[in-house]
MOPAC internal coordinates of N, CA, C and O (Angstrom, degrees):
PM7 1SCF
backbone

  N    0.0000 0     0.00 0     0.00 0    0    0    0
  C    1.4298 1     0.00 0     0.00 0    1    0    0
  C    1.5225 1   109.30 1     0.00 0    2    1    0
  O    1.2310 1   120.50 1   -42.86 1    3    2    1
  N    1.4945 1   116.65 1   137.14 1    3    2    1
  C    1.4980 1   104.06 1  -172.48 1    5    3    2
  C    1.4677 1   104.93 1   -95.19 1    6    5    3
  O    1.2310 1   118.88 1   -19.46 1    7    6    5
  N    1.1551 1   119.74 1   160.54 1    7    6    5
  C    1.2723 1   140.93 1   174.17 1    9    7    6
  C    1.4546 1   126.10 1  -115.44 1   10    9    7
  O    1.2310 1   112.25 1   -48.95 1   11   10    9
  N    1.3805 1   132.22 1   131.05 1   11   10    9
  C    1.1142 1   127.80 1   163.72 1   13   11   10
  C    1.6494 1   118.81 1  -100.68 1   14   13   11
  O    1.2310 1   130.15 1   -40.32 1   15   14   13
  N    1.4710 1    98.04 1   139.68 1   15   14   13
  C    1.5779 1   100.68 1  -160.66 1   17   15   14
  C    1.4780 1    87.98 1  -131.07 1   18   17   15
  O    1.2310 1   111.47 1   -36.88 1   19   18   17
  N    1.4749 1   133.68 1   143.12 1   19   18   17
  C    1.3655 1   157.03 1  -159.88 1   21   19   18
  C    1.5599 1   100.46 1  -143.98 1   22   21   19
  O    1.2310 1   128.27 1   -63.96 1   23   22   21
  N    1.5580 1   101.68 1   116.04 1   23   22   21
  C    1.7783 1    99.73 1   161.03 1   25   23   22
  C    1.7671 1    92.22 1  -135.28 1   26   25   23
  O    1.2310 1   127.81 1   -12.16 1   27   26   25
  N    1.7037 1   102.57 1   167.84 1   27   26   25
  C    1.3279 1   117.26 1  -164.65 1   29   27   26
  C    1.1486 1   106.80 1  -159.58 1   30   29   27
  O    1.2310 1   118.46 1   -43.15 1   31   30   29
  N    1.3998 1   120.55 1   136.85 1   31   30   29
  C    1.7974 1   125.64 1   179.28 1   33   31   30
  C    1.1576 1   104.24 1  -143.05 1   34   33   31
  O    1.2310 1   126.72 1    10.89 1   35   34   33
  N    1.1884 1   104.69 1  -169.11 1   35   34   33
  C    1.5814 1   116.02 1   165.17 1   37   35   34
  C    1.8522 1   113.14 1  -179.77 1   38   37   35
  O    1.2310 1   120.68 1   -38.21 1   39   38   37
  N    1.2766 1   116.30 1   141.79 1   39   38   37
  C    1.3063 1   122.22 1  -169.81 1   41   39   38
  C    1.7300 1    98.96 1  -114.96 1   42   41   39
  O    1.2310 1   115.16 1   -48.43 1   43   42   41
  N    1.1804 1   126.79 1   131.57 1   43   42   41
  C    1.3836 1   140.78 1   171.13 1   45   43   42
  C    1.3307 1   121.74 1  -144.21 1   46   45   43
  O    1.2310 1   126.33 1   -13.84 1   47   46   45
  N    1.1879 1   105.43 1   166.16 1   47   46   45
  C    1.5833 1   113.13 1  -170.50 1   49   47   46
  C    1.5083 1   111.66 1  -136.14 1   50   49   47
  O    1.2310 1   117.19 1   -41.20 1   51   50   49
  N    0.7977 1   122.94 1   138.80 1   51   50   49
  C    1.6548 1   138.66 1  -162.31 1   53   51   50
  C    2.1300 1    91.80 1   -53.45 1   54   53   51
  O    1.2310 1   125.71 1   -50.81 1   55   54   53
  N    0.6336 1   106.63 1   129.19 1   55   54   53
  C    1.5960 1   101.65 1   160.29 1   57   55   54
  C    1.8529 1   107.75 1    71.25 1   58   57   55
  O    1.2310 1   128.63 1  -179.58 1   59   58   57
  N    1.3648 1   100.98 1     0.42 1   59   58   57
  C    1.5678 1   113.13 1  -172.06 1   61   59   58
  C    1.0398 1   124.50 1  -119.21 1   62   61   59
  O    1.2310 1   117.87 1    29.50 1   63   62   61
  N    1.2842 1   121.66 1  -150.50 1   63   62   61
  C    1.8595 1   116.92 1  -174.51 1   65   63   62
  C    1.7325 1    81.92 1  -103.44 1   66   65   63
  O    1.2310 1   134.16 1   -10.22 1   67   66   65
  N    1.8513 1    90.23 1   169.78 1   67   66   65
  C    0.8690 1   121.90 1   141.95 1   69   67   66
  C    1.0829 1   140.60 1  -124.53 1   70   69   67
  O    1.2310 1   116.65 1   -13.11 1   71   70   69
  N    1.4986 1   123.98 1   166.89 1   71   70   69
  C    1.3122 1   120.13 1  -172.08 1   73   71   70
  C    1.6646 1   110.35 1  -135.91 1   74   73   71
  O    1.2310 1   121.67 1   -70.09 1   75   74   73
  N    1.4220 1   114.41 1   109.91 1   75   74   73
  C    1.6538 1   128.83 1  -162.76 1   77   75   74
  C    1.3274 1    95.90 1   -96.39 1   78   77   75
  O    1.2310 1   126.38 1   -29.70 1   79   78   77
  N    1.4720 1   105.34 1   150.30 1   79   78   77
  C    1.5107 1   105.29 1   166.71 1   81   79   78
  C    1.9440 1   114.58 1  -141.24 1   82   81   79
  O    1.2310 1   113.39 1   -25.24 1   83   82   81
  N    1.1023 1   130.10 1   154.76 1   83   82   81
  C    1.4692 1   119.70 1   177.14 1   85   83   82
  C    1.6370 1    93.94 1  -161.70 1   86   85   83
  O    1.2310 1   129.73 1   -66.54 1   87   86   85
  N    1.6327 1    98.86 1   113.46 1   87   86   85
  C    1.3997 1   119.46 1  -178.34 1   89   87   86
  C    1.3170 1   116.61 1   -98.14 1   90   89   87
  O    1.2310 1    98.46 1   -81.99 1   91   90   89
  N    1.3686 1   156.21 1    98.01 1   91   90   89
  C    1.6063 1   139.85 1   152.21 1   93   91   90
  C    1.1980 1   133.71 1   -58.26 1   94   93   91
  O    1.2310 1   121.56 1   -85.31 1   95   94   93
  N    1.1323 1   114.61 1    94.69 1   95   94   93
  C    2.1803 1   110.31 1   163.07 1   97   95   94
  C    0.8992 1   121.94 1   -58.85 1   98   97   95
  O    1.2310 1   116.01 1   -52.93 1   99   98   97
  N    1.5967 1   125.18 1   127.07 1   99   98   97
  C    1.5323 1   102.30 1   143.16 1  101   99   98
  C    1.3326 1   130.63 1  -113.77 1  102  101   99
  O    1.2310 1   114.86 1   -86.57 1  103  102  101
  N    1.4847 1   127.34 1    93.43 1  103  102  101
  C    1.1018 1   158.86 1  -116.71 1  105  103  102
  C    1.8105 1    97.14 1  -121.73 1  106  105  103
  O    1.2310 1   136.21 1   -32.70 1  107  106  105
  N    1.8296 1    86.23 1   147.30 1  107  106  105
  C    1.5507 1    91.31 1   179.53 1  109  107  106
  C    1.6155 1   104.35 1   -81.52 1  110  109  107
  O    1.2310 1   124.16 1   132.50 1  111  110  109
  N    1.0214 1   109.63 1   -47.50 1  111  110  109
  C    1.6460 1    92.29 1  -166.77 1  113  111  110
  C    1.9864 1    92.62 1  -144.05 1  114  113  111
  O    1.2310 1   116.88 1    19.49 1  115  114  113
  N    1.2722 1   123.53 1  -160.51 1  115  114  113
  C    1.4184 1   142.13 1  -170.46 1  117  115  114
  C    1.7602 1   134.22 1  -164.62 1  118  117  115
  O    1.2310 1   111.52 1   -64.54 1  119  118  117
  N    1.0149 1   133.58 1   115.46 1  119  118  117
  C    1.3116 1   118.82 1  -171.87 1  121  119  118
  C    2.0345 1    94.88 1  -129.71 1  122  121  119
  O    1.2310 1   125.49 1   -46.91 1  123  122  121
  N    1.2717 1   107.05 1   133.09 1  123  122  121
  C    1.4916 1   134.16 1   161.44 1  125  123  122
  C    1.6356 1   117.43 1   -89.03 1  126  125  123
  O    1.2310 1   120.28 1   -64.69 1  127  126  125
  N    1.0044 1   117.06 1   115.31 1  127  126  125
  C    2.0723 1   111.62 1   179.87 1  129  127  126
  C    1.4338 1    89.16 1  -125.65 1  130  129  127
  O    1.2310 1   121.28 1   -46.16 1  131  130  129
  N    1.7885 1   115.16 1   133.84 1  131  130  129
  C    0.9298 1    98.23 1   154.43 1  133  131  130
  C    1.7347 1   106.48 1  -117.71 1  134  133  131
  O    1.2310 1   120.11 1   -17.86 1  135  134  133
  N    1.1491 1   117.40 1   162.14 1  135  134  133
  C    1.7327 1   100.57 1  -150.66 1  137  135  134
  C    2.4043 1    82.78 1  -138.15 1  138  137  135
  O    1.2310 1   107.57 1   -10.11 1  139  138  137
  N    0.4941 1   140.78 1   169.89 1  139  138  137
  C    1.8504 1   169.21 1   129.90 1  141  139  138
  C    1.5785 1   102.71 1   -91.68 1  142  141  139
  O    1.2310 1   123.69 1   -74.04 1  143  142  141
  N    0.8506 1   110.54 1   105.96 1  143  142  141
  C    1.7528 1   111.03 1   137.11 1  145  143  142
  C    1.6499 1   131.45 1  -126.05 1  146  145  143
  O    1.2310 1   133.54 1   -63.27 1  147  146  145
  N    1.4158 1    91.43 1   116.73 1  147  146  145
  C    1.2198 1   132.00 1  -154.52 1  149  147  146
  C    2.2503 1    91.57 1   -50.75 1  150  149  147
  O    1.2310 1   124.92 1   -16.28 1  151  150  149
  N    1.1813 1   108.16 1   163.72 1  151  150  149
  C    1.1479 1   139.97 1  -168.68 1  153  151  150
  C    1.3927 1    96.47 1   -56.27 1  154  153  151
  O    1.2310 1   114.26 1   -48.93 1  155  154  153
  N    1.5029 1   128.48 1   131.07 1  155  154  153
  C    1.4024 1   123.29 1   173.85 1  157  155  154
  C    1.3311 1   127.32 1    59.95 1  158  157  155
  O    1.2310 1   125.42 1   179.10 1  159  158  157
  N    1.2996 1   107.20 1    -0.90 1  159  158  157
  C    1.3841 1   128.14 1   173.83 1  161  159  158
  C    1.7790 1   112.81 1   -86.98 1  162  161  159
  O    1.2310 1   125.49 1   -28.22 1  163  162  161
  N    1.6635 1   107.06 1   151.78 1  163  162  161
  C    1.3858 1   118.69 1   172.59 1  165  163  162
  C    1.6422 1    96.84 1  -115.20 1  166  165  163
  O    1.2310 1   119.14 1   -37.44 1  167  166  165
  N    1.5291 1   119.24 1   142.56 1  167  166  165
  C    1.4515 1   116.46 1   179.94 1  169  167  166
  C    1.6578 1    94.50 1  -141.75 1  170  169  167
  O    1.2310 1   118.43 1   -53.41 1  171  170  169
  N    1.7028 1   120.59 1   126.59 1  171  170  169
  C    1.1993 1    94.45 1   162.08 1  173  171  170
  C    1.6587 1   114.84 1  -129.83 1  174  173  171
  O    1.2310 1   125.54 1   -20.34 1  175  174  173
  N    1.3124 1   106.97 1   159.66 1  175  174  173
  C    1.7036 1   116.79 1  -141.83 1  177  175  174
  C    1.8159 1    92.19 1   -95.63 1  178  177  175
  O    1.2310 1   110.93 1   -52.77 1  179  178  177
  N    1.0354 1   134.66 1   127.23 1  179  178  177
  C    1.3388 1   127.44 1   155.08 1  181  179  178
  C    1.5065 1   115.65 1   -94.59 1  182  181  179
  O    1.2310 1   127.18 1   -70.68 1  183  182  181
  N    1.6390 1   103.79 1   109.32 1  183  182  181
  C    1.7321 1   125.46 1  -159.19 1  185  183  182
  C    2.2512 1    86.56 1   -61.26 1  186  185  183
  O    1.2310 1   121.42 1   126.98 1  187  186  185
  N    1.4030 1   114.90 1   -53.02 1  187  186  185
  C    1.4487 1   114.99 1  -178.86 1  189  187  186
  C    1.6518 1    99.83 1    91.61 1  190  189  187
  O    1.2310 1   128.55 1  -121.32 1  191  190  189
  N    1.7350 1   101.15 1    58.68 1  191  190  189
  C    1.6930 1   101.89 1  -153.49 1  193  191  190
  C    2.2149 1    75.20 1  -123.27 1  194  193  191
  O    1.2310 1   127.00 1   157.66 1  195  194  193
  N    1.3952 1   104.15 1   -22.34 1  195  194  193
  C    1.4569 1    90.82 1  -166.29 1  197  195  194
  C    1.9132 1   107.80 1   -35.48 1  198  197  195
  O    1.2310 1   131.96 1   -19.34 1  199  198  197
  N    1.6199 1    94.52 1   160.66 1  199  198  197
  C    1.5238 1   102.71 1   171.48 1  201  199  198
  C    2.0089 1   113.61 1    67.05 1  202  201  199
  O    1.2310 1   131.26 1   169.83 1  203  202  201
  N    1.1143 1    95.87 1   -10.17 1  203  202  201
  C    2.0008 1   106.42 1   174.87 1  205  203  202
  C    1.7146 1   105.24 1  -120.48 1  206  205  203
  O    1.2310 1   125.46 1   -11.99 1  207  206  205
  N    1.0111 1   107.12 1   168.01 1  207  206  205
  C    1.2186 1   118.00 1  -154.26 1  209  207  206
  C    2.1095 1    88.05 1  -141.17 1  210  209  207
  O    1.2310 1   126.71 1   -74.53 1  211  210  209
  N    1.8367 1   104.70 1   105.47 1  211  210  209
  C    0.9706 1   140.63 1  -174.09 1  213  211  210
  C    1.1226 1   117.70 1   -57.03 1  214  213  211
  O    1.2310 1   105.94 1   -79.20 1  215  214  213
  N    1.7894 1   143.70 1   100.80 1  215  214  213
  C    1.7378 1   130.49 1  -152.44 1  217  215  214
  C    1.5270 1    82.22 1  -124.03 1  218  217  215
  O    1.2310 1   108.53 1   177.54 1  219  218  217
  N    1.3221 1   139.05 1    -2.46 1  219  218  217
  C    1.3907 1   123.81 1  -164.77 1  221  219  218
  C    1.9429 1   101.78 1  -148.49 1  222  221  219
  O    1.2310 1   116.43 1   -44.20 1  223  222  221
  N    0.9306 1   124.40 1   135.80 1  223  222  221
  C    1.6476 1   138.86 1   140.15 1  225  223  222
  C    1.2550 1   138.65 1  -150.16 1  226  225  223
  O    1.2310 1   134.61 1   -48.68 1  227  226  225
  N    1.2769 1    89.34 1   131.32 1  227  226  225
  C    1.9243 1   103.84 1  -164.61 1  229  227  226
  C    1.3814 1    90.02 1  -115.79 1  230  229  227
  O    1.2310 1   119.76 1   -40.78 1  231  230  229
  N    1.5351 1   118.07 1   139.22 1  231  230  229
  C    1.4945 1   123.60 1   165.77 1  233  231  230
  C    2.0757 1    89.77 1  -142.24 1  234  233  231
  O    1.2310 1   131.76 1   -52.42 1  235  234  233
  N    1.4128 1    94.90 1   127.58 1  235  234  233
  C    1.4233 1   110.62 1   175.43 1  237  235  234
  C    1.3637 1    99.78 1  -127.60 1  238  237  235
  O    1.2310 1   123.69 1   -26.14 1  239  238  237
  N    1.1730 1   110.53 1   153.86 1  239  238  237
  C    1.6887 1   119.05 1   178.61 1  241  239  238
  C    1.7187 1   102.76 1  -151.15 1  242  241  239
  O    1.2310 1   126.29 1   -13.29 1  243  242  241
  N    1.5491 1   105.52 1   166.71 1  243  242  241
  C    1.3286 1   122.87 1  -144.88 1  245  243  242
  C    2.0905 1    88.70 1   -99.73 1  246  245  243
  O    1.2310 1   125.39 1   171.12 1  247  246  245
  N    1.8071 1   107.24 1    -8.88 1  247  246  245
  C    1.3669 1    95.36 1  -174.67 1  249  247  246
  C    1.5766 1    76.71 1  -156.65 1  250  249  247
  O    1.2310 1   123.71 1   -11.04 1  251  250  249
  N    1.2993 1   110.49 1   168.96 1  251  250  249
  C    1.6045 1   129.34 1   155.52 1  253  251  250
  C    1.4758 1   116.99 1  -142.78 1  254  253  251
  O    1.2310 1   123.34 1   -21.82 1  255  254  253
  N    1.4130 1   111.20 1   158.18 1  255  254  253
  C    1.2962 1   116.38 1   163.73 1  257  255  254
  C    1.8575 1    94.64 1   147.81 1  258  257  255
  O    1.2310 1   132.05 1     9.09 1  259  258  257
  N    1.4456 1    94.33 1  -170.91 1  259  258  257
  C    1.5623 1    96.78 1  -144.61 1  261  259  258
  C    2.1522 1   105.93 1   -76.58 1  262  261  259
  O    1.2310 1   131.48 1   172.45 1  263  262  261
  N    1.5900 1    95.44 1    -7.55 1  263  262  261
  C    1.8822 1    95.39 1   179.86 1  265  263  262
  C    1.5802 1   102.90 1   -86.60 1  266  265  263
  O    1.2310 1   113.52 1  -155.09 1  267  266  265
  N    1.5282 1   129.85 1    24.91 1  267  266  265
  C    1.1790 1   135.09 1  -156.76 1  269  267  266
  C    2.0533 1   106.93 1  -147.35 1  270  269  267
  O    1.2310 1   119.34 1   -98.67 1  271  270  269
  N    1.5320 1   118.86 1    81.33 1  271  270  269
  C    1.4920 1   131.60 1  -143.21 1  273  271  270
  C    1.7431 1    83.83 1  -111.31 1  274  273  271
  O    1.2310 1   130.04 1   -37.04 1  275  274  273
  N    1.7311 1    98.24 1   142.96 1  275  274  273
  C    1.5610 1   100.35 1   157.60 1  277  275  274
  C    1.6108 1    92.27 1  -123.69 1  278  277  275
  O    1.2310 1   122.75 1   -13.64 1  279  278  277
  N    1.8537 1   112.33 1   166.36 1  279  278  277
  C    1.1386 1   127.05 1   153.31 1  281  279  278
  C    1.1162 1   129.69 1  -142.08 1  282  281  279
  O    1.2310 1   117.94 1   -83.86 1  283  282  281
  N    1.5366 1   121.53 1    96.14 1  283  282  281
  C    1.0977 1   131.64 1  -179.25 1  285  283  282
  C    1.6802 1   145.26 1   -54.97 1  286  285  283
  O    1.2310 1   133.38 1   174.17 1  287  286  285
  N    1.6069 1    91.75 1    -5.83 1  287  286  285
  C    1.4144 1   130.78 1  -159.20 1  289  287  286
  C    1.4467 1   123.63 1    51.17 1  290  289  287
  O    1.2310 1   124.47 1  -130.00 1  291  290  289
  N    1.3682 1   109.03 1    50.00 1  291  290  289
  C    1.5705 1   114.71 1  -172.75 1  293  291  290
  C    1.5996 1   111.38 1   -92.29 1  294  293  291
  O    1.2310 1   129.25 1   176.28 1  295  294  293
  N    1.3610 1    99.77 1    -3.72 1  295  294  293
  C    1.5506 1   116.83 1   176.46 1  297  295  294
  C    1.5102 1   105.82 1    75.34 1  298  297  295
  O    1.2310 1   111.81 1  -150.68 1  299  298  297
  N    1.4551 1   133.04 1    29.32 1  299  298  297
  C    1.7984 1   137.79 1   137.38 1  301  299  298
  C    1.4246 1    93.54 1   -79.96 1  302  301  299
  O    1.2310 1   104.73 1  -161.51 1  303  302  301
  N    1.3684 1   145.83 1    18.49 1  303  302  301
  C    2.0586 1   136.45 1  -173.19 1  305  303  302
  C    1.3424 1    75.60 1    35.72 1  306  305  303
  O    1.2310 1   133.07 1    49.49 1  307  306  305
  N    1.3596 1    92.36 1  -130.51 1  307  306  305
  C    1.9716 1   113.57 1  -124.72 1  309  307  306
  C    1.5351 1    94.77 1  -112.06 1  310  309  307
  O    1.2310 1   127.34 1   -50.46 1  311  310  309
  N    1.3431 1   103.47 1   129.54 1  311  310  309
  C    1.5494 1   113.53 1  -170.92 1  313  311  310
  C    1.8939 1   102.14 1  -128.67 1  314  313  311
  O    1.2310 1   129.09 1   -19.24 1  315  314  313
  N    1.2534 1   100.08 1   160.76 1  315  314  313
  C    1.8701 1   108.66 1  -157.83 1  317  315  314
  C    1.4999 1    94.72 1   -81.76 1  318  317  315
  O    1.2310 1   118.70 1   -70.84 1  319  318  317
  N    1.4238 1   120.08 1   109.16 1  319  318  317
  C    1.8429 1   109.09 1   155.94 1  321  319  318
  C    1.3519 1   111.06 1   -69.86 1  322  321  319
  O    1.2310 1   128.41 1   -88.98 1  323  322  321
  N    1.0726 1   101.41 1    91.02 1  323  322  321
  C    1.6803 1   125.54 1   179.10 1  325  323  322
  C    1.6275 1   114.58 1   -74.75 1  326  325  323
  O    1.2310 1   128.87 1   152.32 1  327  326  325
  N    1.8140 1   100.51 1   -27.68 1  327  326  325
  C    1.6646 1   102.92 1  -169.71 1  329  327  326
  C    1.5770 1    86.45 1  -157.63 1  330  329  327
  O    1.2310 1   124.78 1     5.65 1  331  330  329
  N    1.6615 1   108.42 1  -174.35 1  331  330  329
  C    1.3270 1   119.54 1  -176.27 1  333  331  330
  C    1.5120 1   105.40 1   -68.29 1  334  333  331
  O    1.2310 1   116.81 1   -31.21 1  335  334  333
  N    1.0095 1   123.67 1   148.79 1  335  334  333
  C    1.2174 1   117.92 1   173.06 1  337  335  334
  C    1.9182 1   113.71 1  -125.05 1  338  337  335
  O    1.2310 1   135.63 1   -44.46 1  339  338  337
  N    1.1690 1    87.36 1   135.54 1  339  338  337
  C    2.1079 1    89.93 1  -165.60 1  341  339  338
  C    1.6245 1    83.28 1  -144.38 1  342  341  339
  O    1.2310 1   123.03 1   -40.42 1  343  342  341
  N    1.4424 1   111.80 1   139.58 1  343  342  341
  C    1.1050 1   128.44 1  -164.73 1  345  343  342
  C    1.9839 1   106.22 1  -154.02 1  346  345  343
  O    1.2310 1   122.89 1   -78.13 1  347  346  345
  N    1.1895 1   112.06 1   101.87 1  347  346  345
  C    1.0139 1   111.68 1   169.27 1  349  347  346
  C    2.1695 1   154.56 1  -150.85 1  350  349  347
  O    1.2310 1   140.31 1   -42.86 1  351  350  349
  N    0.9622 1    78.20 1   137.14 1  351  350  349
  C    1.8724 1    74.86 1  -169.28 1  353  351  350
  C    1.9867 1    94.34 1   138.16 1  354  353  351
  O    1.2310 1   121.31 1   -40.60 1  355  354  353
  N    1.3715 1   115.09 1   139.40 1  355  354  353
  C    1.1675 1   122.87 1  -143.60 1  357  355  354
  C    1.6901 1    83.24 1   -83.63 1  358  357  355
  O    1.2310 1   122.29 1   149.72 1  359  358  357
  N    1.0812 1   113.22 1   -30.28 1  359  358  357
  C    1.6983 1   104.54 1   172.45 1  361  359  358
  C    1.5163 1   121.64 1   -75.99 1  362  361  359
  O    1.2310 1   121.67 1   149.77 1  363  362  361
  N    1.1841 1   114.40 1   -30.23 1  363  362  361
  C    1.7959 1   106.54 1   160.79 1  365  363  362
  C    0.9561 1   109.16 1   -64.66 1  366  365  363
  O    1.2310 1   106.66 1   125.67 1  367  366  365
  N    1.4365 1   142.42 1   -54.33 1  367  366  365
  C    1.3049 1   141.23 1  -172.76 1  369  367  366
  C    1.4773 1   114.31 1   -33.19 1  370  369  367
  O    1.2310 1   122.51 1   119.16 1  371  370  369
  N    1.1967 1   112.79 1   -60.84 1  371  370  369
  C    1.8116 1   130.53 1   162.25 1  373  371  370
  C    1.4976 1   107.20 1   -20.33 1  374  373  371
  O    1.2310 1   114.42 1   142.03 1  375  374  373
  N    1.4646 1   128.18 1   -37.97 1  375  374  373
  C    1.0036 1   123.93 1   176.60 1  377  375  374
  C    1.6420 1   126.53 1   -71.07 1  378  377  375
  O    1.2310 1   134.24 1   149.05 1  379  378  377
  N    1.3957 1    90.07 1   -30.95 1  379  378  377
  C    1.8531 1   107.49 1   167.23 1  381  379  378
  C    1.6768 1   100.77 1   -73.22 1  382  381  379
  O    1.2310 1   118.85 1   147.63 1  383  382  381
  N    1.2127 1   119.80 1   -32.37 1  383  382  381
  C    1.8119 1   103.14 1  -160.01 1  385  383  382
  C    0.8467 1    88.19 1  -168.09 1  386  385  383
  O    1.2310 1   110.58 1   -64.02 1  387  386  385
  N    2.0378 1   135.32 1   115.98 1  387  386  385
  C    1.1069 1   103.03 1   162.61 1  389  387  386
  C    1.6583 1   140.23 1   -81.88 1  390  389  387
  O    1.2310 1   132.98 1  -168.45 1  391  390  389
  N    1.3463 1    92.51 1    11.55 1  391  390  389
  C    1.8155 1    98.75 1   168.94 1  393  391  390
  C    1.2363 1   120.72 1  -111.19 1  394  393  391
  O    1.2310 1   117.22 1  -160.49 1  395  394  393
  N    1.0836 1   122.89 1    19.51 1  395  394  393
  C    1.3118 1   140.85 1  -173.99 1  397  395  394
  C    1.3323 1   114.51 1    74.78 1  398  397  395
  O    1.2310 1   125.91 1   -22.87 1  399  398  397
  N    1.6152 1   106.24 1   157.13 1  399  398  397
  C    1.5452 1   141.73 1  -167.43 1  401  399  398
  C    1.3162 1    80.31 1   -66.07 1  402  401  399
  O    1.2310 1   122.69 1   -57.12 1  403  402  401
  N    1.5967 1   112.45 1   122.88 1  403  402  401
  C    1.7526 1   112.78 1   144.22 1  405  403  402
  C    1.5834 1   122.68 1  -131.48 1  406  405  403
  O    1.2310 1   129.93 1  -174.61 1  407  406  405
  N    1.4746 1    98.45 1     5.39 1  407  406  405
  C    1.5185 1   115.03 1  -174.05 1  409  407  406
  C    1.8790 1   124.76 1   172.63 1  410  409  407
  O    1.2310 1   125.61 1   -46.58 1  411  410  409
  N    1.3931 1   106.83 1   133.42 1  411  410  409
  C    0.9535 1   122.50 1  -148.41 1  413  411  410
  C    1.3672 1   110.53 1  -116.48 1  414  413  411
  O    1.2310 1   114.92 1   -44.74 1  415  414  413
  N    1.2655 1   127.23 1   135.26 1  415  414  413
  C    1.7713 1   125.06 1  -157.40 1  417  415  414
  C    1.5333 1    95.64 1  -132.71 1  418  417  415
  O    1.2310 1   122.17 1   -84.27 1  419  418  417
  N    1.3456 1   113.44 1    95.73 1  419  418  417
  C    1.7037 1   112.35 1   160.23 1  421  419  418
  C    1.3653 1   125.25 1  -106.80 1  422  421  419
  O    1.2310 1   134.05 1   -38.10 1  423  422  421
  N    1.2211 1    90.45 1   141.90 1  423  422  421
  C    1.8074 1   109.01 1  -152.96 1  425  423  422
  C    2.0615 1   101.77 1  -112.53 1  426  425  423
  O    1.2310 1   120.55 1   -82.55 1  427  426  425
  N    1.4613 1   116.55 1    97.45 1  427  426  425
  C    1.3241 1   100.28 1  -166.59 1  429  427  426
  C    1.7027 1   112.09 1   -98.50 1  430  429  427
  O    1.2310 1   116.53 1  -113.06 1  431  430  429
  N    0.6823 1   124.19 1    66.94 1  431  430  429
  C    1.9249 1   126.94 1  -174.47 1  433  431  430
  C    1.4532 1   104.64 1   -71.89 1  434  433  431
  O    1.2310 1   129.58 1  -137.45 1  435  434  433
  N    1.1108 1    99.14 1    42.55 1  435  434  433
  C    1.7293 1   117.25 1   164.40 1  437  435  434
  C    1.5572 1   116.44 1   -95.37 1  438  437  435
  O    1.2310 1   116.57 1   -20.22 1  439  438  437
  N    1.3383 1   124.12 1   159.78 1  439  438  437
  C    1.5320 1   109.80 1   167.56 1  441  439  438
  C    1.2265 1   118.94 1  -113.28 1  442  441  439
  O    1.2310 1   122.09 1  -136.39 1  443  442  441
  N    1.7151 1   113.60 1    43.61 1  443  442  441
  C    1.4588 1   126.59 1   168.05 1  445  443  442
  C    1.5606 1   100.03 1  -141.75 1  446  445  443
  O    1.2310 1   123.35 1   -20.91 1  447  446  445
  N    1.3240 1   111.18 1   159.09 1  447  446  445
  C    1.6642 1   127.25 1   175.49 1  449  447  446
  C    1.8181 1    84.62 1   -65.35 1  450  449  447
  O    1.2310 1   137.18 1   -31.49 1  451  450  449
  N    1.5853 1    84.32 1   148.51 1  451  450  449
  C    1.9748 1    92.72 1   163.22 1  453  451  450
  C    1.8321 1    91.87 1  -119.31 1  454  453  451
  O    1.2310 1   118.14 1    -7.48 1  455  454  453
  N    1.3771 1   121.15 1   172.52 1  455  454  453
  C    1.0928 1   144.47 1  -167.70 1  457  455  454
  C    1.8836 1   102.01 1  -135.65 1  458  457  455
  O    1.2310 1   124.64 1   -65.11 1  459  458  457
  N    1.1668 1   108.69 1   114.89 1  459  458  457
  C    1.5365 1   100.38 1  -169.19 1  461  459  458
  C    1.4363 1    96.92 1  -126.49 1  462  461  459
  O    1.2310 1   114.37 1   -43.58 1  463  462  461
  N    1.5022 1   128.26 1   136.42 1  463  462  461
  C    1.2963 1   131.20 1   136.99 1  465  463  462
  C    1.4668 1   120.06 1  -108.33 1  466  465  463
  O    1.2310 1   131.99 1   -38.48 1  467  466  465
  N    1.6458 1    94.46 1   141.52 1  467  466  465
  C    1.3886 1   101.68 1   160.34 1  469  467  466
  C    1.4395 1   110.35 1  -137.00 1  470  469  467
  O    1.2310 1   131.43 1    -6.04 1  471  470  469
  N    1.0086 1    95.54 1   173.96 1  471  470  469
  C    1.7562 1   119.08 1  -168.59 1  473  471  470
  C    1.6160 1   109.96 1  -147.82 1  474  473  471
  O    1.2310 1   132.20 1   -52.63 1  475  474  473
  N    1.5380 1    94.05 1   127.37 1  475  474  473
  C    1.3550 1    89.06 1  -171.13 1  477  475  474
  C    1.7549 1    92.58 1  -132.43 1  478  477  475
  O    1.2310 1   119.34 1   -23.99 1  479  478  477
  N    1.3301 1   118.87 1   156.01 1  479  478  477
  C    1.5684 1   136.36 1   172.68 1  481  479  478
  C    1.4765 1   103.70 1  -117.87 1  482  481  479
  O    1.2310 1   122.12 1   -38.97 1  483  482  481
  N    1.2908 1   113.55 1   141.03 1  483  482  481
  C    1.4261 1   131.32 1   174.77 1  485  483  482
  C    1.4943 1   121.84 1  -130.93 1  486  485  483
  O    1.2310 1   109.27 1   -20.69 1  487  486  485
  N    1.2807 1   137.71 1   159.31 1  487  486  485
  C    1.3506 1   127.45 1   112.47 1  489  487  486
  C    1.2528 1   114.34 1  -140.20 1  490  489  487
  O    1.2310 1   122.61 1     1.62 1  491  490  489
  N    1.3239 1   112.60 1  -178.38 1  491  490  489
  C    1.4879 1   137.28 1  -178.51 1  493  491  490
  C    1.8153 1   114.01 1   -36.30 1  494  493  491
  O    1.2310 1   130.69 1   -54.74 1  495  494  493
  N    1.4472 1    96.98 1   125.26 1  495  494  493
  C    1.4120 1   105.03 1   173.16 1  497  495  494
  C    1.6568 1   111.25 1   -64.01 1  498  497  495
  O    1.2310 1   120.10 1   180.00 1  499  498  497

């Protein structure tokens, strides 16, 4: 069943322009995880994207900064979720993996639980 999925941002600057954006998918299907991984802990998420071909990723978390690692397996290992991360269009994605996102490894060497959502959009290879 297809789905339409809508994301929207915008980047501005105090005294400056801005720049708005509002994207539509129309996407085969969608999955939301919201996951905790606990303090000093590594957790990794299986998105359940094998065999589809990935047009959307959102990873939000409850903290950021550099004791807080994702790995997408794009072969850079483990890089700092420093900020929200939204990633989209089946050719950016390529830049995360080039065979696509099918699983996600967070590594929290923080000394608090983090709270992570992601959201991912798919369809059919």
């Amino acid at each position: 069943m297809a789905e339409t999925v809508t994301y929207a941002g915008s980047a501005s600057v105090a005294g400056g322009p801005t720049v708005p954006f509002t994207v539509t998918l129309n996407v085969d299907g969608y999955k939301k995880f919201n996951i905790t991984v606990g303090m000093g802990t590594k957790q990794t998420l299986n998105l359940g994207t094998a065999g589809a071909t990935v047009s959307l990723l959102l990873i939000k978390a409850s903290t950021y900064g550099s004791d807080l690692t994702f790995d997408a397996g794009g072969g850079e290992g483990a890089l700092p979720l420093d900020a929200p991360l939204l990633v989209g269009g089946t050719g950016a994605l390529k830049l995360v993996k080039a065979g696509g996102v099918e699983s996600i490894e967070f590594d929290n060497k923080s000394t608090d639980d983090v709270t992570i959502d992601v959201f991912v959009a798919r369809t059919p290879v």
